[in-house]
C-alpha angles and dihedrals in degrees: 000000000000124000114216127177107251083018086119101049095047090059094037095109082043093058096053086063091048100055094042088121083069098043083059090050095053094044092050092047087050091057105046096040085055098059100026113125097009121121099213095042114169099006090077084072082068100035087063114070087030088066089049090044095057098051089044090054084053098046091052086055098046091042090053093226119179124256116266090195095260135089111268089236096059095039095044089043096049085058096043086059102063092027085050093044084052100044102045091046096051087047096056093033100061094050102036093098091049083041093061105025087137088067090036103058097037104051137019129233136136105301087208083084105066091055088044096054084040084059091047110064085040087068090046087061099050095042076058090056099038086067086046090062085047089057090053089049106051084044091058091040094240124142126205117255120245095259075083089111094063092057092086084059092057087046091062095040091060092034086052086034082054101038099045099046074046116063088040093061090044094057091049085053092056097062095017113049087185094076090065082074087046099062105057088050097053088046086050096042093041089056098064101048097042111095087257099131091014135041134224099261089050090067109070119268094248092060095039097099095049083057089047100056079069102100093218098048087077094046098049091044089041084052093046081044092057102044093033113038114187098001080065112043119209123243113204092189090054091051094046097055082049098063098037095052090047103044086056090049101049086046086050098051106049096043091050083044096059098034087067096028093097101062094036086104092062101042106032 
């Protein structure tokens, strides 16, 4: 073998290949730490976004908003999913290095991993609650549209939205503790001015714009869009600022995250 300077850093994409065995092992752990010693386990996956559901079904009656042509479980829970899929991702994503500093400080491998298997169980637990929508659906006797086959589309968009904002934040954590207060309070406040309990059409057409430039107001109205159809217009402006703002912030985190990768070892 010969050791070269830079050698690492050229192979560093490589390496996450290599050690996949252990990106299925830390996911794995994640998982099954999550839901260990709990009596209800996996079903509070479920439990979750019904709960939301349900207040934001109640929100959309005291508020007196108008009808959108679908029943207000199907359109509030159509918007829990990807808000749930962000949130809970970013969540687990920018703690997961202080989470495991044990692992960190004692072995090397690539640090990317630990986001990645963060991400992970975050998309277990949405793929629990998209049957559950199915499951809405079918009760209320109401098909997807066609456009279906865009939703994956929408999925990636919130898991690179999550990851990348993620693993920005992580890396700040490591250095800076007080961004673990930071977090909770982005993921509270995000809840109540993305278009969760309300949709897009519902805000007037002057402030529109000013929702938009939230990232995940195009990705819950792209996913309403793609099971609803009609009954769930589709904003390209939204979409667009969507996309842009993600793919920065994808392209942000990651850079910051490798640039400070290297003494999170010493300072974790």
């Amino acid at each position: 073998m010969r050791i070269e300077a830079g050698r690492a850093s050229r192979r560093y994409w490589q390496d996450l290949w290599t050690y996949r065995e252990l990106l299925g092992f830390l996911a794995w752990r994640d998982l099954s730490v999550r839901y260990k010693q709990t009596a209800l386990g996996v079903a509070w996956a479920v439990i979750r976004p019904a709960f939301t559901m349900l207040v934001f079904i109640a929100f959309r009656k005291l508020a007196a908003l108008p009808p959108s042509g679908v029943p207000d479980a199907i359109l509030v829970l159509s918007a829990v999913l990807p808000w749930q899929l962000f949130s809970t991702a970013f969540s687990e994503v920018s703690g997961c290095l202080v989470g495991n500093a044990n692992l960190i400080s004692k072995v090397y491998f690539p640090r990317f991993l630990v986001p990645l298997a963060a991400m992970a169980t975050s998309v277990i637990d949405f793929m629990v609650t998209l049957a559950m929508l199915a499951l809405v659906m079918a009760w209320f006797g109401y098909a997807p549209t066609d456009k279906v086959v865009m939703l994956p589309l929408f999925v990636v968009l919130a898991a690179c939205l999550a990851l990348g904002a993620g693993v920005f934040f992580a890396a700040l954590n490591v250095q800076f503790r007080d961004f673990r207060y930071v977090v909770p309070f982005v993921v509270q406040a995000g809840l109540f001015v993305s278009p969760v309990a309300f949709t897009l059409g519902d805000v007037p057409e002057a402030w529109r714009w000013l929702v938009a430039l939230n990232p995940v107001t195009g990705i819950i109205e792209g996913f309403r869009w793609c099971l609803l159809g009609a009954n769930a217009p589709f904003y390209p402006l939204a979409t667009l600022t969507s996309v842009a703002i993600t793919l920065a912030m994808f392209a942000l985190g990651v850079w910051y995250f490798r640039r400070t990768e290297r003494g999170f070892a010493d300072v974790i």
